[in-house]
Structures are given as C-alpha cells and as structure tokens.
N, C-alpha and C positions, 0 to 999 in steps of 0.2 A: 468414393467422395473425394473432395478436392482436401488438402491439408498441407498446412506447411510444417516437414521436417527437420529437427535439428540432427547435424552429421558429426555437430561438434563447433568449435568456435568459428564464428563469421563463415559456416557451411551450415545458411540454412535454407532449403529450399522448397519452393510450391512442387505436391504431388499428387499423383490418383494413388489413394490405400483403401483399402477394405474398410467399409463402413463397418461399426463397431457393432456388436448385439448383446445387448444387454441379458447377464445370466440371473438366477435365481437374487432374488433381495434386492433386485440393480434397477437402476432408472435409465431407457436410452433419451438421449435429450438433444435437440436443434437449435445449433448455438445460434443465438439473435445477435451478441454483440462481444467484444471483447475487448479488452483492454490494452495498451501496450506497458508497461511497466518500465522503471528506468532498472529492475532489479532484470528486467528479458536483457535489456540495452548489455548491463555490464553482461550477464549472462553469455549475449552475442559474444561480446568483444574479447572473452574468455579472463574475465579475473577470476582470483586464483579462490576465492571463497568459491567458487562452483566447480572449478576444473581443476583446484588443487594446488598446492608447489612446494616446497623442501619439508614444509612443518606439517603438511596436512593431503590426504588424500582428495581426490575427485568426489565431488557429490553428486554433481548432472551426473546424467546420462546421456549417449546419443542412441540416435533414433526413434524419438521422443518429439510428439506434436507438442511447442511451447503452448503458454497462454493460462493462466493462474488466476485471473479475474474477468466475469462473466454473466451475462443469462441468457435464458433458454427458455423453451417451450417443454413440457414432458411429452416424449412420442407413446410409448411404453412404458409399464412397471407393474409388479403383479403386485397381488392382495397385499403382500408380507412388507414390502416398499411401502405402498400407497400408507399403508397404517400406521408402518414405522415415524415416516417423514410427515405424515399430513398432505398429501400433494394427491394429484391424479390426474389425469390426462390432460393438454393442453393447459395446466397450471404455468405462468410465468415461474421460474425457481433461479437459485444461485445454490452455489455449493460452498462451506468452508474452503480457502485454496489449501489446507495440509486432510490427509486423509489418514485419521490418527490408526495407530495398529492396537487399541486396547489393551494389551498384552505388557506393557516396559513397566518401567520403576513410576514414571511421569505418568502416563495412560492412566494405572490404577491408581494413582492418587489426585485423577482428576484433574490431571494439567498436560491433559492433551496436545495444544499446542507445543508443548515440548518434545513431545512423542520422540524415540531415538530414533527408529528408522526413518522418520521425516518425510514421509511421500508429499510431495504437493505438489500439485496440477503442475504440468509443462514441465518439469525438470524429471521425472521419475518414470523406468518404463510401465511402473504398476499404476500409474496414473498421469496417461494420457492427456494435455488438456485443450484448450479449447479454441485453437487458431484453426478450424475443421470446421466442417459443416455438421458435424454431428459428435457426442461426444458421450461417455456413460458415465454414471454418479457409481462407482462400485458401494456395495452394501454397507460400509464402515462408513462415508460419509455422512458429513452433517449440514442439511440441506432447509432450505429456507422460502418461501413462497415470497414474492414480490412484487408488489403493486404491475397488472399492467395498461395503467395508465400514464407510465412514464416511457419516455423514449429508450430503446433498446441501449443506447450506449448512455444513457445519464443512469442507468439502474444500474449497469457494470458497473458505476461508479464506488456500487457498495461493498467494493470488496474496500478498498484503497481507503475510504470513509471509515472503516470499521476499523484497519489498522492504527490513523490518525487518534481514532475515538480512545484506543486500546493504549497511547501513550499519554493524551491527556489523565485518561483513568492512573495510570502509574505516577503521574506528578501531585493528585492529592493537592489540586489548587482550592483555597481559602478566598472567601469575598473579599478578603482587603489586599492580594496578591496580585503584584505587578508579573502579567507573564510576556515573555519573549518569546516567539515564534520565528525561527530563521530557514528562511526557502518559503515562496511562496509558490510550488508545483501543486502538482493535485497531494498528494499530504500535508504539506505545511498549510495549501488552504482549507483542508480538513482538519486541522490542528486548530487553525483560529478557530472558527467554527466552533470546535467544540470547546473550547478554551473560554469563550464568548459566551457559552452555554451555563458555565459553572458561577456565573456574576461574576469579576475578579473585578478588583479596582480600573488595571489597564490590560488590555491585550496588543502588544506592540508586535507587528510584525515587519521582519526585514528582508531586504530581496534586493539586486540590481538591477530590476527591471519594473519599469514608472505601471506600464499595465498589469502585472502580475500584483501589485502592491495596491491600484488601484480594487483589483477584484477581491484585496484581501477588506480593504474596507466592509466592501457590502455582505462578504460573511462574518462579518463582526469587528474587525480592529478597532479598537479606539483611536492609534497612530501607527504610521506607516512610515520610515525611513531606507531610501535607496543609500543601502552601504557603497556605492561609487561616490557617492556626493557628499559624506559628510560620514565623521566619526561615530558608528553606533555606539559603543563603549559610551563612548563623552556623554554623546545625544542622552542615550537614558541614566545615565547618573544626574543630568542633571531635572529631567522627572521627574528623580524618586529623591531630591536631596542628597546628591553624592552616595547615597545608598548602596542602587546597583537593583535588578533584577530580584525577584523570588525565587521564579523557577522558567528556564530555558527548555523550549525543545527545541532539537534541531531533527530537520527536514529536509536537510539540502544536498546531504548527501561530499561535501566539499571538506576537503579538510581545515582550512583557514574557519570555517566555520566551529569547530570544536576550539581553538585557542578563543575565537571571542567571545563565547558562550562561557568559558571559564571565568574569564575577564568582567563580562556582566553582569555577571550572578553577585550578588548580597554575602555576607560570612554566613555559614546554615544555609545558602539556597539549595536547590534542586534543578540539576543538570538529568533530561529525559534524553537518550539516545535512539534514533528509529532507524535511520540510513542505512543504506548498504554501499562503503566505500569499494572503489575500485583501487587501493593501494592501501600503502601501512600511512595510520597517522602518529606526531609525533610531538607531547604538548611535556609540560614540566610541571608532573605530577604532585609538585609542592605545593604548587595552587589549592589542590584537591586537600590534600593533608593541613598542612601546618598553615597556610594563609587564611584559607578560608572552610574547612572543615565539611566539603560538601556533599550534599549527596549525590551520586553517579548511579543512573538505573538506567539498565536498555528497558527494550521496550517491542517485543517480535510478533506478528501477524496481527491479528485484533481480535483475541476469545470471548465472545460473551456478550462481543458489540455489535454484532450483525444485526439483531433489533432494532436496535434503537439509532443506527447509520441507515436503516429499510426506512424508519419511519422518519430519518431527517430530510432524507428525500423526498420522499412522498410528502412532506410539509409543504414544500418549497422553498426553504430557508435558505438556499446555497443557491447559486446564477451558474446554472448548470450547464445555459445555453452560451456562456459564455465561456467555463471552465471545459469542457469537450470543443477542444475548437477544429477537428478533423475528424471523418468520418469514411474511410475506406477501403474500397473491398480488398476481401480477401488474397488477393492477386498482386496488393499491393503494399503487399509486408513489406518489403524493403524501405519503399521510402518513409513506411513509418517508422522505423526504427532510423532514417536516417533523422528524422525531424525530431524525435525523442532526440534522440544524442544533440542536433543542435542548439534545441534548446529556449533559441529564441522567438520563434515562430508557431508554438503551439505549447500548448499546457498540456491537456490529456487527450491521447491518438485514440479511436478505438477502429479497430477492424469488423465490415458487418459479414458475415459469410455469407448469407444469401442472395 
C-alpha cells in the first residue's frame, strides 16, 4: 500500500510498505480521511518536545506512518474485536489517537490518557497511524462508531473536537462567565463551540485573522476581536467593567498568546492550556501567584469526549464545510503540511488516501 514515512525531522516521505494484518483482538481498517495536525507540523519541523534536547529525551520515532486523527471503514476483525468495540464490518469507526498500555500507575487508576508509555497513532512504532491507505486499531485501543453520513474528513474532525471539548471540560465554566478563546484553528473553534455550549454570559474569541474570527461567530461567539487591530486586554476589560476575563483558553499555540491570557483573566480566573509550542515560553509568574492568584490547568488529548464531539458533529452545529477548507490525496502530503505551517490559507487540511 501507498504510505507516507517519517525518517525523522522534515524526512518524510510517500512509500509502497506492506499492507498491515490485523492479528487476534485487532481491527484492520481503510482509512477514508485524515487529518493534518499543527502538533504533525511541529513534529515535521523537529521540536524538541518530540525529538528531544539537553533536558529531555526523543519520544517520536522514525520509521513511523504519521497521522493521529482519522476514520475508516472496518475491513476485518474477529468475534473478540467486534464485541469488545461494538463495531463490525464496513462500520464507519475512529480510534482514541493514544493507545493506552493498561498496565502504569495512570492506566490503573483509570487515567489512561496519561498512560506512561504514551503510544499514539503517528509518532510510535507500536502504533502505526493513519497517513496509509490502510491501518490496524491494535486490541488495547479504544474505538468509536461514527456517523456515516458525514463527509470523510468533517468526521476526522473528531478527534481535534474531542481535544477542544476536553479543555473546556477542565475550565468548569459558570453561566454567568465571560470566556476568552485565543486561536481561532480547528481547536480554538472547537473551544468556542463548546464554550458556547456550557451558556456562559460571553464567549470572546480572538484571532488575527477577520475569516477565521468570522467562522468563530457561527460556532458560537458572542464577540469577536482581530488582535492586529485593536488591544484585546483593553477590549475585554472594558466588557466585563475593567474586570477582565473568567476563564482563558488558549489555542493558538503562540507564545505572545500565554502573556495576554494572563493579562485578561479577572483575580481567581482560570487560565486552560492545550497548545503544543514549538519553543520555551517566558511570562512572570507573579501574575499567576501574588497579583492575581490564578488557576493554571493544561489540558492533553480529549478522554471521555469523543461522544459527545461524534454527536456535535452529527448535529450540525459547527460549518464544517467551511472549517475543512482542503482536501488532498494522499500523494500530496507535503503541500499540506506546507499550508498547515502557513497558516493563512487553510484552517484544517485533511489527506483522503483513496
């Protein structure tokens, strides 16, 4: 089958490998769509959270088909699969991107997502993922049926959805809570979205870009402010009466973004972190402490929300046809990854393998 390789940083290439076969408890599956992630982008471009440097060892792997978010068709899977999962042949499915090892401190106390060996699709050689035309759910995965009446790459959509869902979850927003939303990509408009969901008084989201900001409206914003044009800090204190914010997520991935999110937040708010930087950030942690007393929570993959991210989809609540704004085969990794990186010409890429 055709698949695209990683060799290691900005060595990644289209190949012919051995189509994969799915062994006992396993599912082999035909990927329909895939996503490009900005966490593949830094991946490519080799930061140091994946490949390492003076503090911390390599996590990637090479020789490793990328691709972490997905669906598929079920080709294969025997009794012990079908039952386990609920699924069966020619089922639409997605899979969790981490495939927990059961066995760690995290695992048994049911906080999977943490798992210590950490395998998740695309970076790991025990789990292969899903930039291939073909790809296997190994038996430890946790696997999810998906409407298929949604188009191939708006379902991929739900891995990225469930992550977003997974940091509003951690902020514990209040009906009467002004939230900030900064990045408006495929998470941060899954943030409004689900931010939107929880009633808060405002849902503000910010961005530098007048369309990305526009499409955050129709998942929900109440207001929308391009940080090139005007002071967001200012903008919402004067909102909330000099106030400031409840509770910030960011989504953008940027470092300038974590100093204004500090800045906007209320004394007591709640600062959600989800990004994957490509460098060290550097803010003055007296904000956090003595000024304003806030809460700081990350916020990593999306456990528990793949549900209810399936069925926000399937609602139609998000402009999905709008947020997916490329669609290309498989052959033409690169220039997705170059359009991810640019940034301004596409929200979410998906590659279709067929």
């Amino acid at each position: 089958m055709q698949a695209v390789v990683s060799h290691g940083p900005e060595k990644y290439a289209l190949e012919s490998v051995p189509k994969p076969v799915a062994g006992p408890g396993e599912a082999l599956i035909q990927v329909e769509a895939v996503g490009i992630c900005a966490s593949d982008l830094k991946c490519y471009h080799g930061a140091a959270k994946f490949w390492g440097d003076d503090s911390r060892p390599a996590w990637a792997e090479t020789e490793v088909i990328p691709g972490h978010e997905f669906v598929g068709r079920v080709v294969t899977i025997d009794e012990v699969a079908a039952d386990r999962w609920g699924v069966a042949v020619g089922d639409r499915v997605t899979s969790e991107q981490i495939v927990p090892c059961w066995n760690c401190h995290f695992c048994k106390r049911g906080q999977y997502w943490m798992c210590v060996p950490h395998d998740i699709y695309g970076f790991k050689r025990r789990t292969p993922g899903a930039m291939a035309e073909f790809m296997v759910f190994p038996a430890d995965a946790l696997v999810h049926r998906i409407s298929a009446d949604l188009p191939a790459a708006h379902a991929a959509f739900v891995e990225p959805l469930s992550c977003a869902l997974h940091a509003v979850e951690r902020a514990r927003i209040t009906f009467g809570d002004v939230v900030v939303v900064a990045g408006c990509g495929p998470i941060g408009l899954g943030m409004v979205a689900g931010a939107a969901a929880k009633s808060p008084s405002m849902v503000i989201a910010l961005d530098s870009a007048d369309h990305k900001l526009a499409l955050a409206k129709r998942c929900g914003a109440t207001h929308t402010f391009n940080i090139t044009e005007l002071d967001a800090v200012a903008a919402v204190r004067d909102l909330t009466g000099g106030l400031g914010a409840d509770v910030y997520l960011e989504g953008s991935g940027h470092p300038s973004a974590v100093i204004q999110g500090l800045n906007v937040l209320r004394k007591l708010g709640t600062f959600v972190e989800y990004s994957v930087f490509g460098s060290d950030v550097t803010v003055d942690w007296t904000i956090i402490s003595d000024d304003k007393e806030l809460d700081v929570l990350g916020a990593h993959l999306g456990p528990h929300c793949w549900p209810a991210a399936a069925r926000m989809l399937e609602s139609g609540r998000l402009p999905m046809a709008d947020i997916v704004t490329h669609e290309l085969p498989l052959a033409d990794f690169q220039k997705g990854l170059d359009l991810v990186g640019d940034g301004t010409a596409s929200i979410k890429v998906a590659l279709i393998p067929g």
